[in-house]
C-alpha positions in Angstrom: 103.5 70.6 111.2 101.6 68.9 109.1 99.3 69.8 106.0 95.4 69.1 105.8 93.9 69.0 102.2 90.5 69.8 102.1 88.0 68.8 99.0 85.1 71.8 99.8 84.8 74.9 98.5 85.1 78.6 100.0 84.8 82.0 99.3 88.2 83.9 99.3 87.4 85.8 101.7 86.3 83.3 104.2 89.5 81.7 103.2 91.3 84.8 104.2 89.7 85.0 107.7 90.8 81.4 108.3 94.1 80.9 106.5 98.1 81.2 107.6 99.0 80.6 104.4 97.6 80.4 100.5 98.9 78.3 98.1 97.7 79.8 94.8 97.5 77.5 91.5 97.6 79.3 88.4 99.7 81.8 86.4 100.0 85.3 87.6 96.2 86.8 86.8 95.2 84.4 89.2 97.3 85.1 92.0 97.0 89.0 91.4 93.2 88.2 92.3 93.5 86.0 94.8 95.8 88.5 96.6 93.7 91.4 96.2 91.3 89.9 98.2 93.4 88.1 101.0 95.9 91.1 101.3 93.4 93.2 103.9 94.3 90.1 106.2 97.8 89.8 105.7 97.3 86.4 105.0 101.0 85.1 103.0 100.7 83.1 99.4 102.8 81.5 97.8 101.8 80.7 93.8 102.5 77.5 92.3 103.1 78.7 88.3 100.2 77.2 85.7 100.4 80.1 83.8 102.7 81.3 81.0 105.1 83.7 82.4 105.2 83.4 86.0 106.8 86.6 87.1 105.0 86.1 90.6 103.6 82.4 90.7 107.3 81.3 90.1 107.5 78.2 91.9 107.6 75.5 88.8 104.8 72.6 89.0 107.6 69.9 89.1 108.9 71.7 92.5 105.8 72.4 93.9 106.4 69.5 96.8 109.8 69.9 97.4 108.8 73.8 97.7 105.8 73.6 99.7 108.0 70.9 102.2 110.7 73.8 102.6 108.1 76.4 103.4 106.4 74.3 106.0 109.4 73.7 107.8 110.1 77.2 108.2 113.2 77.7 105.6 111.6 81.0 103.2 112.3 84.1 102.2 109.3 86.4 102.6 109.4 89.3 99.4 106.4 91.6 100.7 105.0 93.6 97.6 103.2 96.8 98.8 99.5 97.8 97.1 97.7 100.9 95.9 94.6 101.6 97.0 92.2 104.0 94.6 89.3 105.4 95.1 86.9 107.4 92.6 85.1 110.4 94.6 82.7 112.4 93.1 82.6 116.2 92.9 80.3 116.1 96.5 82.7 114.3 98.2 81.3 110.9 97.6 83.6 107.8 97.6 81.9 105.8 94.2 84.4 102.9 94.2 87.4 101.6 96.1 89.9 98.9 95.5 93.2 97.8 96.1 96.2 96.9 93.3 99.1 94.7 93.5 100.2 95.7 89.9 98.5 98.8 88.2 95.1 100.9 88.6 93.9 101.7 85.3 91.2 105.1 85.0 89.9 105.4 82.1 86.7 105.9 80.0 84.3 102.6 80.1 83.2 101.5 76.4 84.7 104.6 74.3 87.7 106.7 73.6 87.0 109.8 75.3 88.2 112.3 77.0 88.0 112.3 81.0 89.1 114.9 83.1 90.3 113.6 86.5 92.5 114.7 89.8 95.8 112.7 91.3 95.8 112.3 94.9 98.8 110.1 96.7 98.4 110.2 100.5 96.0 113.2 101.0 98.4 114.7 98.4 97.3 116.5 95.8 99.7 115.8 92.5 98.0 116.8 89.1 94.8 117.5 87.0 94.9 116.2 83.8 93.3 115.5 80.6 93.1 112.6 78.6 91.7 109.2 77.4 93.4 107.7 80.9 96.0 106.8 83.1 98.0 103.5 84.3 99.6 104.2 87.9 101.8 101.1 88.0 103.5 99.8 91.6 107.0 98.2 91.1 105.4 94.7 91.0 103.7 96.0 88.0 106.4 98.1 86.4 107.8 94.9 84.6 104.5 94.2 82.2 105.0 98.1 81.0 108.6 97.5 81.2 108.4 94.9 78.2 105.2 96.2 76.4 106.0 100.4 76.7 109.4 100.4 77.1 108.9 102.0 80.9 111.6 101.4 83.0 111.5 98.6 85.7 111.9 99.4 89.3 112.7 96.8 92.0 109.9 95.3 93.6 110.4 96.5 97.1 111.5 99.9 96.2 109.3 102.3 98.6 
């Protein structure tokens, strides 16, 4: 196998539609966007770290080659993360706004420190009406950044 560089520029999503693989340079904001948008297509990435932290673009700049050759020649580990999908619906029924999340979906009030009133659905499921200012729902990738900022606890990335 051999790998083709390429010096034009795409959209991600027509980089999706004609992709096996991502390589994703940057630190972890940029590979939590890049995956949003490629994750509809299953399309695998693997993130070469340029960030600070590198909880998910782990693979170090000075191992990027040997890294990228082991992955080429078929010797991986594939660590599939799954996402949440929200969607805001109106009181009519109306679906306002839908996304998917590879770490958290934050509701909250836009511009001001309000109260919002708001329903929790998982699956069809309804699970509570609450009250507040807003609400983080966190997937296990996510877990970790409330882990170290909230004191949350942290749940294994591939826990169902």
């Amino acid at each position: 196998m051999s790998l083709r560089l390429f010096h034009t520029t795409a959209s991600l999503e027509s980089i999706a539609v004609n992709s096996d693989l991502v390589i994703i340079i940057g630190g972890d904001g940029t590979l939590l966007h890049s995956a949003r948008i490629l994750a509809p297509r299953n399309v695998p990435v693997v993130g070469i770290n340029r960030g600070r932290l590198g909880f998910l673009a782990d693979v170090a700049p000075d191992r990027m080659l040997e890294s990228l050759d082991q992955i080429l020649a078929g010797h991986y580990r594939e660590d599939p993360r799954f996402l949440l999908k929200s969607e805001i619906i109106d009181d009519e029924g109306n679906c306002l706004d839908s996304s998917l999340a590879l770490n958290d979906v934050v509701i909250h009030k836009w511009l001001s420190a309000r109260m919002i009133e708001f329903e929790i659905w998982i699956n069809d499921s309804f699970v509570e009406s609450q009250r507040s200012d807003g609400i983080i729902v966190s997937t296990p990738t996510g877990s970790t950044a409330y882990a170290l900022s909230g004191g949350g606890p942290l749940v294994y990335p591939d826990l169902n």
